[in-house]
C-alpha positions as CSV (number, residue, x, y, z in Angstrom):
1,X,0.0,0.0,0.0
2,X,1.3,3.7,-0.8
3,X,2.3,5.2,1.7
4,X,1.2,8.5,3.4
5,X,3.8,10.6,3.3
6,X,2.4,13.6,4.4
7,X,1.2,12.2,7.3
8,X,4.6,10.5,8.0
9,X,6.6,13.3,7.6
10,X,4.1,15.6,10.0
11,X,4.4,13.0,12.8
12,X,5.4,14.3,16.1
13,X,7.4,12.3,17.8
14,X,7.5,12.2,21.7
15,X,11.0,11.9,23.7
16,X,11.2,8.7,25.1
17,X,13.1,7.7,28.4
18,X,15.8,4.8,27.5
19,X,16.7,3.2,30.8
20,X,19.1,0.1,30.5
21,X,20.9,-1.9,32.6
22,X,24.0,-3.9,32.3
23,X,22.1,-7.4,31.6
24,X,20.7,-5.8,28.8
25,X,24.4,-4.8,27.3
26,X,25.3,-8.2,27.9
27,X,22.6,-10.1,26.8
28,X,23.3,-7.6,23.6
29,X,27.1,-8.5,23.5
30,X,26.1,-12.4,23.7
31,X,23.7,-12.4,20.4
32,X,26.4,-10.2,18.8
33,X,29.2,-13.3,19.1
34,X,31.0,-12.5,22.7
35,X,30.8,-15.2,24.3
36,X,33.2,-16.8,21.9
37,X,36.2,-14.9,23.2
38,X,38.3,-15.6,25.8
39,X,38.0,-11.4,26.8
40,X,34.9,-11.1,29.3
41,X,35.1,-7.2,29.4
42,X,31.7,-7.4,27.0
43,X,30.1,-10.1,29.0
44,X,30.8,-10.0,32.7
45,X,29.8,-6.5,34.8
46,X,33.0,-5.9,36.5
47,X,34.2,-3.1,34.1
48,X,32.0,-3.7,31.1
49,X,32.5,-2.7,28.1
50,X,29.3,-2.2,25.3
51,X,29.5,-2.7,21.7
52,X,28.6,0.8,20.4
53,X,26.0,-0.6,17.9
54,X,24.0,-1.5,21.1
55,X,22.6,2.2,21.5
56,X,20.5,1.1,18.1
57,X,18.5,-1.1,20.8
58,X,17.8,2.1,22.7
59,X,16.6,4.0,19.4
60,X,14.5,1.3,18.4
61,X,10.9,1.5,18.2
62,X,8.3,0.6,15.7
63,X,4.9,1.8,17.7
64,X,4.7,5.0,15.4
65,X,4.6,2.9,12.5
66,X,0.9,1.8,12.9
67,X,-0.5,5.7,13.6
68,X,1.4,6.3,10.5
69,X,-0.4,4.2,8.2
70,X,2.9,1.6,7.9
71,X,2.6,-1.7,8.0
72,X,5.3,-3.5,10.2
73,X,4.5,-6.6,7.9
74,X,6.0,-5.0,5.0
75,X,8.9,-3.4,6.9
76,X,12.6,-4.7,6.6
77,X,15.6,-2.7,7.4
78,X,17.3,-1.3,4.2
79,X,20.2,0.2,6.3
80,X,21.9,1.8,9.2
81,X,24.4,4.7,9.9
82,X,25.3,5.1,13.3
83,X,27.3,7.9,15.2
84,X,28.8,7.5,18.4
85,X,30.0,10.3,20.3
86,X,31.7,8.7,23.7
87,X,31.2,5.6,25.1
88,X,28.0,3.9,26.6
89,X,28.3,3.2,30.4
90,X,27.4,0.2,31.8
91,X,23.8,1.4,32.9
92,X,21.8,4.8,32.2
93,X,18.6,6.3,31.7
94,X,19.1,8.0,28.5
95,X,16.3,10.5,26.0
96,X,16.1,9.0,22.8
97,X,14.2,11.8,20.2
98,X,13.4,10.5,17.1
99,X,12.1,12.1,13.9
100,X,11.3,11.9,10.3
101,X,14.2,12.5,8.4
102,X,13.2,11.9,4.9
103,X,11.1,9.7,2.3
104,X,12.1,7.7,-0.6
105,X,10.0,7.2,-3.1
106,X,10.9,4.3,-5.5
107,X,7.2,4.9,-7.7
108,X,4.0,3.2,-7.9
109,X,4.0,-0.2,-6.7
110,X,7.1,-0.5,-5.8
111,X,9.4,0.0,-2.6
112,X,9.4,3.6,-0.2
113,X,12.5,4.0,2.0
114,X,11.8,5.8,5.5
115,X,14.8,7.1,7.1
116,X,14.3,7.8,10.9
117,X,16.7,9.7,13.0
118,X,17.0,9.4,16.7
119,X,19.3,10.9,18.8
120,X,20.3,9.8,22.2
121,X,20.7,12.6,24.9
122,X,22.2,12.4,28.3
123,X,20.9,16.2,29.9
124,X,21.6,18.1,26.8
125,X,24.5,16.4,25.5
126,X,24.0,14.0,22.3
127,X,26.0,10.5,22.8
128,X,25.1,8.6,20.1
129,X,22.9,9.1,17.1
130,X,21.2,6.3,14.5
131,X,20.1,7.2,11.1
132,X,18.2,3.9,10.3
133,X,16.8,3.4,6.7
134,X,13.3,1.6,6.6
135,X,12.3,-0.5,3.7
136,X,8.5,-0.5,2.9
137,X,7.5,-3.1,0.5
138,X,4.6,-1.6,-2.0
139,X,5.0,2.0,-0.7
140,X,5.8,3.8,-3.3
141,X,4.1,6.2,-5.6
142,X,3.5,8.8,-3.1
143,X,4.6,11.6,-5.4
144,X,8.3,11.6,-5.0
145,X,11.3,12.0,-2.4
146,X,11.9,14.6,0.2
147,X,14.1,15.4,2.9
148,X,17.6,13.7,3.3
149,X,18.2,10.5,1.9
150,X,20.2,7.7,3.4
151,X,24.0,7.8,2.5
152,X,25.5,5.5,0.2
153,X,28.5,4.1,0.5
154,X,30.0,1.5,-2.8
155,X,32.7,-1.3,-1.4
156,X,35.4,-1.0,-3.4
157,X,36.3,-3.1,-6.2
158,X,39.5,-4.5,-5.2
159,X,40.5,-7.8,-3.9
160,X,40.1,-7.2,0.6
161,X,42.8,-6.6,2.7
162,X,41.7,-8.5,5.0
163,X,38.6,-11.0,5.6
164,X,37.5,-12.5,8.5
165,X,34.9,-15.0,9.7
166,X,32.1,-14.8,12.0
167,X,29.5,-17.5,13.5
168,X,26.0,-16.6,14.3
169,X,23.8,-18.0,17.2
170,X,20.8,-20.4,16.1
171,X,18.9,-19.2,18.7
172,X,19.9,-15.6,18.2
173,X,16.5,-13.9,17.1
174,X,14.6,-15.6,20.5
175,X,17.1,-13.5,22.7
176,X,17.8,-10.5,20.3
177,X,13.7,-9.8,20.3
178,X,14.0,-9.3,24.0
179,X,15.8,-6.5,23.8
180,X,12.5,-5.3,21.8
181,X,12.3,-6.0,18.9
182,X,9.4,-8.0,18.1
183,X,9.2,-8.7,14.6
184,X,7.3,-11.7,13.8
185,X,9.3,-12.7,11.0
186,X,12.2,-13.4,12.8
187,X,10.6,-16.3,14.3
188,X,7.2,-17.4,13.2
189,X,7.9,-19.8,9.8
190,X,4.6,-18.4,8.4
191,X,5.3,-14.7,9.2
192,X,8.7,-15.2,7.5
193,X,7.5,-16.6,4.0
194,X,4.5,-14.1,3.8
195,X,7.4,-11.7,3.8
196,X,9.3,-13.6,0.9
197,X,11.7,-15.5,3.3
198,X,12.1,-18.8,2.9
199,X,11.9,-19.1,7.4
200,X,12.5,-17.0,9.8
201,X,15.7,-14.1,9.6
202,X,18.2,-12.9,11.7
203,X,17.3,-9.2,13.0
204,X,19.3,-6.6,10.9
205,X,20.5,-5.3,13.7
206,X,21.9,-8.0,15.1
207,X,23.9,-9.3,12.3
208,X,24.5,-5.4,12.1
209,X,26.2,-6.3,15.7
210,X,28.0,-9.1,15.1
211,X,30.2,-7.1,12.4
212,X,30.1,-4.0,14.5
213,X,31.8,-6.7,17.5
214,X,34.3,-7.8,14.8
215,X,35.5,-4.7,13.6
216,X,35.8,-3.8,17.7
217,X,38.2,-6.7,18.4
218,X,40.2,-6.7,14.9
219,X,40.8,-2.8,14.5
220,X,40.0,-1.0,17.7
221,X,42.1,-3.3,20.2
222,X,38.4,-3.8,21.9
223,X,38.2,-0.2,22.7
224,X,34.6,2.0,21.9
225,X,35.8,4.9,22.6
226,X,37.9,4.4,19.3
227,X,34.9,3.9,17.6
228,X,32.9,7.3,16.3
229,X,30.8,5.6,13.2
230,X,29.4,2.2,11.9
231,X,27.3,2.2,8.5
232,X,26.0,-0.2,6.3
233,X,23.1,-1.5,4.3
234,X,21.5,-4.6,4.3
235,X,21.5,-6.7,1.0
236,X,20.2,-10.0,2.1
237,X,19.3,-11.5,4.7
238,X,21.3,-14.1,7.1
239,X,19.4,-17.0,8.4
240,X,20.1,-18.0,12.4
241,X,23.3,-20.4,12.8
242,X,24.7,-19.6,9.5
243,X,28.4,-18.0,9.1
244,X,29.6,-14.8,7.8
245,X,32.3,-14.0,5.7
246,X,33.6,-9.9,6.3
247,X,36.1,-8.7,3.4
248,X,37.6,-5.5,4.5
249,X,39.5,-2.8,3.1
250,X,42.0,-0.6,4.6
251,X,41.2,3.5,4.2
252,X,42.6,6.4,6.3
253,X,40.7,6.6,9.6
254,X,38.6,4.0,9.2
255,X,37.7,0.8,7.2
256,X,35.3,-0.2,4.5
257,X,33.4,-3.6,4.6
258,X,31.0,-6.0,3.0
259,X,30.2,-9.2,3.9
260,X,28.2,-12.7,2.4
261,X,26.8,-15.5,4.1
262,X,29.3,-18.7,3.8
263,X,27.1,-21.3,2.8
264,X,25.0,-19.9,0.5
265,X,27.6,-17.7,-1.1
266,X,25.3,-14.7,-1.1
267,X,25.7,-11.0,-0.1
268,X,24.0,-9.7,3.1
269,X,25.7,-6.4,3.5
270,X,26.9,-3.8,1.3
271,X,28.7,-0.7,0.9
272,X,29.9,-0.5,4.8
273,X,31.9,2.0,6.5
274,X,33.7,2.0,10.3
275,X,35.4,5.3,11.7
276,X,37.9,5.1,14.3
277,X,38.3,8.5,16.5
């Protein structure tokens, strides 16, 4: 169905209180492949450490979406761009303010990208802000794009510098929804293929994690504070248990990366980008 932009783009949002705790972090850090490392500092609380792609957990929220005319049943996530500006803290009640940061419109019948901004404030100091990029299956045709548009980013055409690879949880969508995300098609076989998957899918944002975790170990000596942005888009999907394959390229200040799912040789994201401070 096309969507409304009008009434999309005049939604207000209210600020929303982000309280977390440190089991929370963890239980983050565990779907996002700690537990496989002999370093505890992302899974024990004496002197945690969090991933800095968890504060995407604390932006999340879908319950606009219905007010909005969007069905969640046609939703996947097209991409994400976050900016991190310190650290998280172990535990913290947080702001997160949201908005509408732009429409795209792919034309009738087609796809319509939402991108939603949220920034997280602590007082009046932004820590962390997510540009996340919302694919809407059939929502085009609302008269063309406005506002900003999602940034993209190609993966260069050389041979990687470096690749590395990364095993995913079977179970990971039953914990990764408890941090609220509640998507039926990450777990219910019949939600999954109405939405053209073949059974359930990993959360974006998880497998988002689980590269975000990599890059953290490999090329910031485990360090967030080292870490000031993490991009991608999503170009397939990757199905709980199966293993990734990240090629990376060397740039100044940062890297660029892509990576596939192993067994079925087939790309699941595209055109990302990691900044070290």
């Amino acid at each position: 169905m096309t969507l409304d932009a009008d009434k999309i783009q005049s939604h207000v949002f209210a600020d929303r209180t982000r309280a977390y705790t440190s089991r929370e972090a963890i239980l983050y850090a565990l779907c996002c492949g700690a537990e496989t490392h002999e370093n505890l500092s992302f899974v024990h609380e004496d002197g945690l450490r969090v991933i800095p792609s968890f504060g995407q957990n604390l932006c999340f929220d879908d319950s606009w979406m219905q007010a909005c005319g969007v069905d969640l049943a046609r939703v996947v996530h097209g991409g994400l761009d976050l900016r991190m500006y310190r650290p998280f803290v172990p535990e913290a009640t947080l702001v997160a303010r949201p908005r509408i940061a732009g429409l795209l419109d792919k034309g009738d019948g087609k796809a319509a990208l939402i991108l939603l901004a949220t920034d997280l404030l602590d007082g009046d100091e932004i820590v962390f802000t997510s540009y996340s990029n919302l694919f809407v299956m059939g929502g085009g045709g609302f008269g063309g794009s406005r506002g900003e548009a999602f940034e993209m980013i190609r993966s260069p055409e050389r041979q990687p510098d470096a690749t590395t690879r990364i095993a995913s949880r079977p179970d990971s969508p039953l914990l990764f929804r408890l941090l609220g995300d509640l998507n039926a098609l990450h777990v219910l076989p019949e939600a999954a293929r109405a939405a053209g998957f073949e059974r359930p899918i990993m959360h974006g944002a998880n497998t988002f994690g689980l590269v975000c975790f990599d890059v953290l170990r490999h090329f910031c000596d485990g360090d967030p504070a080292r870490m000031s942005r993490f991009a991608a888009r999503f170009s397939g999907p990757l199905y709980p248990g199966e293993e990734l394959e990240v090629s990376y390229w060397n740039q100044e200040g940062g890297v660029r990366f892509a990576a596939r799912s192993v067994g079925r040789d087939k790309p699941v994201l595209d055109g990302g980008l990691a900044r070290f401070a």
